[in-house]
TIROTI-592442 format. One line per 10 residues: number of its first residue (from 1); their letters; for each residue x, y, z of C-alpha. Coordinates in Angstrom, 3 decimals, padded with zeros to 6 digits. Each point is the difference from the previous one (the first is absolute). Layout:
<recs>
NUM	a	X:Y:Z ~ ...
</recs>
This chain:
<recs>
1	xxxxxxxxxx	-074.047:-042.639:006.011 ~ 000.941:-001.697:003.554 ~ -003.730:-001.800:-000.186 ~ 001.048:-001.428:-003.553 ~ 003.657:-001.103:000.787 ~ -000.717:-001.966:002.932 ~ -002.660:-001.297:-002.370 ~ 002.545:-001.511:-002.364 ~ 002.392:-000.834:002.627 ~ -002.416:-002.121:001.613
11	xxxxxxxxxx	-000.556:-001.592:-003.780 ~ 003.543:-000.435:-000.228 ~ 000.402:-001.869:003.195 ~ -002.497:-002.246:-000.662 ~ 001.281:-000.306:-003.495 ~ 003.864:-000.711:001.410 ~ -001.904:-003.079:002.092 ~ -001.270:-001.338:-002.879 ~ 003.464:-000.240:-001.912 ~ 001.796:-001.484:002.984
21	xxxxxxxxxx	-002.587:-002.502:000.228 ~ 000.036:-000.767:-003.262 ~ 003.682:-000.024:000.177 ~ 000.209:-002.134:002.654 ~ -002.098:-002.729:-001.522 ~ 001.670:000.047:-003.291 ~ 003.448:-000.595:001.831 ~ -001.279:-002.788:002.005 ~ -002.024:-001.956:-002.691 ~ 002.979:000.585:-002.391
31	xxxxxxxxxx	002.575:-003.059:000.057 ~ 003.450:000.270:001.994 ~ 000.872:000.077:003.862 ~ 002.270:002.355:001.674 ~ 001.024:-002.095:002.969 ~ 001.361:-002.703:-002.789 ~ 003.072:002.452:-000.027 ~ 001.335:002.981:001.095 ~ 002.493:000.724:-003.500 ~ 001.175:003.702:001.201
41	xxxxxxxxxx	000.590:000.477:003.496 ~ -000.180:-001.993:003.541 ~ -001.413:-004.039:000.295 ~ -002.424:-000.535:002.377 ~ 002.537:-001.307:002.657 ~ 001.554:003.256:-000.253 ~ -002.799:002.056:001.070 ~ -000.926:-002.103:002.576 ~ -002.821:-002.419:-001.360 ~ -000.333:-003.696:-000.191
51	xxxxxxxxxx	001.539:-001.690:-003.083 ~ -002.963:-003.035:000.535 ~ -001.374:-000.327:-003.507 ~ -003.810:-001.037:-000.489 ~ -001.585:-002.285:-002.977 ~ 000.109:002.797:-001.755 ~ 004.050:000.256:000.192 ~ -000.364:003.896:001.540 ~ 001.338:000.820:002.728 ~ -002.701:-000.485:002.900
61	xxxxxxxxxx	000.461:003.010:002.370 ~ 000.145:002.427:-003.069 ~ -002.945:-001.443:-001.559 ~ -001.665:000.946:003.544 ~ 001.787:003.286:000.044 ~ -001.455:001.329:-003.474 ~ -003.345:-002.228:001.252 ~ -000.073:-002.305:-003.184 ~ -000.838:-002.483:002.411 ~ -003.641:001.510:000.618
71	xxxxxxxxxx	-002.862:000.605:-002.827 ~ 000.810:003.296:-002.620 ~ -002.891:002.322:001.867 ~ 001.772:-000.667:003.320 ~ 003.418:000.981:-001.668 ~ -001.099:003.066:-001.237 ~ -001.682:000.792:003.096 ~ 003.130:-000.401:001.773 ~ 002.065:001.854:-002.238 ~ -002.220:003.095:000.188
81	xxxxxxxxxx	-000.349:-000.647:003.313 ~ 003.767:000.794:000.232 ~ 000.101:003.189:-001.890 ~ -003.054:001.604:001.153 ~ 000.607:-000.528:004.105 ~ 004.344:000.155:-000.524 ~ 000.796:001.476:-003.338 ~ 001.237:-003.341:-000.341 ~ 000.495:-001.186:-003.592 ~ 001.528:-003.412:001.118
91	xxxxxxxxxx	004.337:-001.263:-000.498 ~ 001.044:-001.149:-003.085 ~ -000.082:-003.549:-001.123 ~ 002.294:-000.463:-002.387 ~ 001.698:002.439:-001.332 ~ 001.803:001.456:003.212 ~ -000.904:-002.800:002.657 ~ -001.390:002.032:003.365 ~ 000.229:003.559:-001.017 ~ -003.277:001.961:000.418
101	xxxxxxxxxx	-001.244:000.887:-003.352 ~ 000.105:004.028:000.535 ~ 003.198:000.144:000.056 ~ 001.318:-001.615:-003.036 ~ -002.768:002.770:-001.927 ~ 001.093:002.861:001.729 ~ 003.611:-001.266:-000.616 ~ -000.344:-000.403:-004.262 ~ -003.273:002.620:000.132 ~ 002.034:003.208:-000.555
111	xxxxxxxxxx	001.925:-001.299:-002.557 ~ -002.638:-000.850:-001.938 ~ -002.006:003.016:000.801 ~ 002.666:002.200:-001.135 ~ 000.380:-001.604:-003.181 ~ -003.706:000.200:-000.556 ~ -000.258:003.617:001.134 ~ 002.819:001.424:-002.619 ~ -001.998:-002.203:-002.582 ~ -003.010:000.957:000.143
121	xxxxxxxxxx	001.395:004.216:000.352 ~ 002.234:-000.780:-003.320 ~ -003.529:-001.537:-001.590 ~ -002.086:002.978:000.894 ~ 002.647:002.791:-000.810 ~ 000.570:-001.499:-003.479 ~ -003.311:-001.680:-000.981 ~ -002.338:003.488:000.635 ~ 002.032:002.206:-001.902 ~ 000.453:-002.213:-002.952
131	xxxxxxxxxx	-003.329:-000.920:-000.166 ~ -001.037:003.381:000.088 ~ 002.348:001.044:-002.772 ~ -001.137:-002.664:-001.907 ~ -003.861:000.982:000.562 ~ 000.821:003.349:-001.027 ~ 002.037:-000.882:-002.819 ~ -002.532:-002.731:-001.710 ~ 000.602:-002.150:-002.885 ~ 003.294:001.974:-000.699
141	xxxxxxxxxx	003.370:-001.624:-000.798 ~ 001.069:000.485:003.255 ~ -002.714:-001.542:001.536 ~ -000.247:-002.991:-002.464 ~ 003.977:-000.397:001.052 ~ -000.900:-000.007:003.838 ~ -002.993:-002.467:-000.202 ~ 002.010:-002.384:-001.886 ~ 002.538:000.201:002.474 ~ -002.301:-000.545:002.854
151	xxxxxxxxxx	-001.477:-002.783:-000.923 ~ 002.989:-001.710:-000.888 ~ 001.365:000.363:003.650 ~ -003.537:-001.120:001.345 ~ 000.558:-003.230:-002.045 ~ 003.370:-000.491:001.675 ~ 000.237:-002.913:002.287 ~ 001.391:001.678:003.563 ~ 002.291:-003.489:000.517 ~ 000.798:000.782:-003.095
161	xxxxxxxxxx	000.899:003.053:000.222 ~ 002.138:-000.321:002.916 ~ 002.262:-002.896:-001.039 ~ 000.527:002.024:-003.648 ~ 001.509:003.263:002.551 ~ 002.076:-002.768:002.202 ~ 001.357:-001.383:-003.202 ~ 000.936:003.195:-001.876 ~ 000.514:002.909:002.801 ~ 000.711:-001.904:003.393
171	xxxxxxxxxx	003.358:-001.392:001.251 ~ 001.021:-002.809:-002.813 ~ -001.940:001.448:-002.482 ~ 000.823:001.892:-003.563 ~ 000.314:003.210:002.129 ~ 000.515:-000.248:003.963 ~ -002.141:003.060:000.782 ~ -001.896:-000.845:003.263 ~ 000.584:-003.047:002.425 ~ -001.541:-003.428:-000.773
181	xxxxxxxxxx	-001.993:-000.447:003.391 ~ -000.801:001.965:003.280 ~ -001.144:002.967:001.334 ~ 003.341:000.757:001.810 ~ 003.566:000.039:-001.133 ~ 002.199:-002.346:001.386 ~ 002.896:002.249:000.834 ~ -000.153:003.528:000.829 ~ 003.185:000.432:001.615 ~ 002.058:003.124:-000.747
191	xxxxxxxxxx	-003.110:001.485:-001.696 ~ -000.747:003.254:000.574 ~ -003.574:000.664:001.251 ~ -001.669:001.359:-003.611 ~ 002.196:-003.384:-001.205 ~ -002.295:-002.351:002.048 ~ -002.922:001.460:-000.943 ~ 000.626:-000.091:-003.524 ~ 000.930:-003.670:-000.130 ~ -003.292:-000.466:001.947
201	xxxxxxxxxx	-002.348:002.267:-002.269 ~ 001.651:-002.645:-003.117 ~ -001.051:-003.002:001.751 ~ -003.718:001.302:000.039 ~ 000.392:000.988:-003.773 ~ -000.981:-003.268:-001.870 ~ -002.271:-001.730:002.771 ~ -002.257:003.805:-000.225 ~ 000.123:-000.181:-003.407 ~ -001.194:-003.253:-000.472
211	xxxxxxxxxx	-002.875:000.076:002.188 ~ -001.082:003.679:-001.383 ~ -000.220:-000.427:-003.892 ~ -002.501:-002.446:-000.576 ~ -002.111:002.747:002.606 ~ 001.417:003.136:-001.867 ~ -001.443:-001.226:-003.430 ~ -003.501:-001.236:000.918 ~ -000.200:002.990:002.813 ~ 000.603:002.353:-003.058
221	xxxxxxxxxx	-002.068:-001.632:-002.408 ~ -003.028:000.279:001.750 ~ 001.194:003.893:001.114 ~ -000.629:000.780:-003.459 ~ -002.971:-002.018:-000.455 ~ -001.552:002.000:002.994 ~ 001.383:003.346:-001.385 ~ -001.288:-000.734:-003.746 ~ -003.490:-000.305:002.118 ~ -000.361:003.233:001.219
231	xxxxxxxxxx	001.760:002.289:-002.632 ~ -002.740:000.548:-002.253 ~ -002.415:000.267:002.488 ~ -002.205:003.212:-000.020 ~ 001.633:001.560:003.496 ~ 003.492:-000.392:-001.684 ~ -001.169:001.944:-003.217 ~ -001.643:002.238:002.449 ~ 003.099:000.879:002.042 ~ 002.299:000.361:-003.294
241	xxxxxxxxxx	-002.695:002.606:-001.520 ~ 000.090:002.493:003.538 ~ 003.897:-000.256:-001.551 ~ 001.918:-002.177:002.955 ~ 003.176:-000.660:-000.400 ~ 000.394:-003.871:-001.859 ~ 001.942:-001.178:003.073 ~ -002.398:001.434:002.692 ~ -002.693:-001.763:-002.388 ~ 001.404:-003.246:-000.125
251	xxxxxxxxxx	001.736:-000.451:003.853 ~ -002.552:002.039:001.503 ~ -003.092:-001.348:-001.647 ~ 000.104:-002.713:-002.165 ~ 003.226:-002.040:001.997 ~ -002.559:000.521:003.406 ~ -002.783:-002.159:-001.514 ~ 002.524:-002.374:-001.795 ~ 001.264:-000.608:003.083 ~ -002.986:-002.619:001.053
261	xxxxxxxxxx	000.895:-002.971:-001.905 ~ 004.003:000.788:001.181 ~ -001.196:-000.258:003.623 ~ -002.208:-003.072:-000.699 ~ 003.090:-001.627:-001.410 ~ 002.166:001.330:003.229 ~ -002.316:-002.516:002.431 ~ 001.131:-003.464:-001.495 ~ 003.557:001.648:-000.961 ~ 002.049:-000.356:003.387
271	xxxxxxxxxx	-001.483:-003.523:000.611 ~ 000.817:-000.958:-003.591 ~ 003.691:001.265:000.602 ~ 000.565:-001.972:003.131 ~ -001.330:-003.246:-001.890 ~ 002.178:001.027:-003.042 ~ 003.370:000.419:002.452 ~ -000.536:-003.502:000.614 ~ 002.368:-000.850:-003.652 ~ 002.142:003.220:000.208
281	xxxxxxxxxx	001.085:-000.851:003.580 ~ 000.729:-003.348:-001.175 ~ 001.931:000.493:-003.195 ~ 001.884:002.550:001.682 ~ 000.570:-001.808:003.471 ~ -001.761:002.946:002.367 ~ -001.089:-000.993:003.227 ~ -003.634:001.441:000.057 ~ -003.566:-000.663:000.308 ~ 000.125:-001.780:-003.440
291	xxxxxxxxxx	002.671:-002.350:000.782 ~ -001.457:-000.977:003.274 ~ -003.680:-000.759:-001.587 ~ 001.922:-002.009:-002.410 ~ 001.842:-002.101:002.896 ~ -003.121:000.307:002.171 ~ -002.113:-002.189:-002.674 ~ 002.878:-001.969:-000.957 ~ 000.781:-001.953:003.620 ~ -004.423:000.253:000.431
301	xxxxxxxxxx	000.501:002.866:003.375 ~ -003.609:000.363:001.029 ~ 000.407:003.037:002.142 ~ 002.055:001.578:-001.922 ~ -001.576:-000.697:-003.032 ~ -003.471:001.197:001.713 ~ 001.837:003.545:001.148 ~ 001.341:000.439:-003.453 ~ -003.838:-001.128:-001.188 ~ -001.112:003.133:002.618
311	xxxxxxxxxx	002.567:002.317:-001.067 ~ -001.017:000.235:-003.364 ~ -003.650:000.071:001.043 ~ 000.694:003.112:001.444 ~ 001.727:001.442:-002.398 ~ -002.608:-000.474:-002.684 ~ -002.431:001.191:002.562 ~ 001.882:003.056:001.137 ~ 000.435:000.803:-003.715 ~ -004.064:-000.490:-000.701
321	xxxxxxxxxx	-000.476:002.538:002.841 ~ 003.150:002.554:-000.527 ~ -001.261:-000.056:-003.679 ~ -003.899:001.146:001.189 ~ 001.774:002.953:001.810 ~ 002.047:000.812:-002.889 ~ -003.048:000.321:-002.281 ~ -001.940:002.571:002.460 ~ 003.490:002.074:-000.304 ~ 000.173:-000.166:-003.854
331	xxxxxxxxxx	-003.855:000.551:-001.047 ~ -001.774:002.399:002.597 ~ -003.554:-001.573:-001.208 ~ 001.235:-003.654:001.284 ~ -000.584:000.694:003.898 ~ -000.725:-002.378:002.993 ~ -003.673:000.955:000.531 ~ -000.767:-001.022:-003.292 ~ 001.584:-003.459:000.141 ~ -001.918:-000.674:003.657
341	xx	-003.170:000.883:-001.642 ~ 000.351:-002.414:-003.301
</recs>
């Protein structure tokens, strides 16, 4: 097992250099200049640099800082140079003039991660069990009622979505059930303790549920595809003539083998959430990892465009590899020794 998981964490490190190369040429063959303006936080003279402008109209010593001065290999060199030797991934550009690019992630990363987190446990917790029901329950009224119902929430726009909720069940709306924007209320004084925390749980309400349903309905679609797969086959009709119980026969047998295409899906899931935060976070005014990707590419930020590039490299690369562990835990005839040999 230790032989084959250094194995694909060497693949996934060479892998990672590959996308921030790639990344790193797209952003600097792709048209726009971040030393043309600094929009969000602190001009060059602030932070210390020379306001000289070249025949290009950027700003000379920041065009030398972020090295768009020398050829795109030497750039990139210098970049990973940076974050290799110093864990350095560079000061922003643009959108917050100076400050080092770590920080402003690990200042919006927990919101967004927490968002994401109760997302995807609301997806999993309602998708599985529906889909199973609706496996189990096949071509019957119910089920007919449910798969309608699905796919008309997985045809829902999400921006969509989330400005019908704002209109009708926010602040202003038809019915002013939760708050319009946040993740925090804006007064909490003379609230008792349980108080606070329930005017915080109602600001997570609508951004959770918008980034969860379109999930929920595909998630449980293809729960009961991968249930109606194993059913009827001859181990299940086996285990239901030695007279096991129907629920030990479908969670215990049948759900365990389902469970493969579930944890496929769970590998591109997390990254797809994080890209999909980038609206919610938006429409709803939430300072997280999707409004900052959003500013980053608006005002051109190289490195922090190229750490948000990295982050979600390693996401989808942490979920490729969490999801190969996952299927060794499910199926007992998936193993490691198997996979080194093939």
């Amino acid at each position: 097992m230790l032989k084959y998981l250094i194995k694909r964490l060497g693949l996934a490190l060479l892998t990672m250099l590959v996308i921030l190369a790639v990344s790193y040429m797209l952003l600097r063959l792709a048209p726009g200049d971040p030393t043309k303006s600094s929009i969000m936080g602190k001009s060059p003279a602030q932070q210390g640099l020379s306001t000289e402008k070249d025949a290009l109209g950027g700003n000379t010593a920041l065009r030398g800082k972020l090295y768009l001065d020398q050829p795109l290999y030497v750039g990139f060199f210098m970049w990973m140079k940076g974050v290799v030797l110093h864990g350095d991934l560079g000061s922003s550009a643009s959108v917050d003039v100076g400050r080092p690019v770590v920080d402003l992630i690990a200042e919006r990363l927990p919101v967004t991660l927490t968002l994401n987190v109760w997302a995807i446990i609301i997806t999993y917790l309602l998708a599985i069990p529906l889909g199973i029901y609706s496996a189990v329950h096949v071509d019957s009224w119910l089920d007919k009622i449910i798969t309608f119902f699905l796919f008309f929430l997985y045809s829902l726009p999400v921006i969509w979505v989330a400005l019908i909720l704002q209109a009708t069940l926010c602040d202003g709306g038809w019915v002013s059930i939760f708050p319009l924007k946040g993740l925090t209320p804006e007064n909490t004084g003379g609230m008792s303790i349980w108080g606070a925390l329930w005017q915080q749980a109602i600001h997570y309400v609508l951004p959770i549920t918008c980034l969860a349903y379109a999930g929920f309905a595909g998630l449980s679609r293809y729960a009961r595809a991968g249930m109606l797969d194993v059913i009827n086959q001859d181990y299940i009709r086996t285990a239901r003539a030695k007279g096991l119980p129907e629920f030990f026969v479908i969670f215990k047998h049948a759900l365990r083998n389902a469970l493969i295409i579930l944890i496929t899906l769970f590998a591109g899931l997390l990254p797809g959430l994080v890209a999909g935060s980038i609206i919610i976070e938006y429409v709803f005014s939430i300072p997280g990892m999707g409004s900052l990707s959003l500013m980053a590419l608006n005002s051109r930020d190289y490195p922090l465009q190229m750490a948000l590039f990295g982050f979600a490299g390693l996401l989808t690369l942490g979920g490729i590899m969490l999801s190969d562990i996952l299927y060794v835990l499910a199926d007992p005839r998936i193993t490691f020794i198997n996979r080194q040999k093939s």
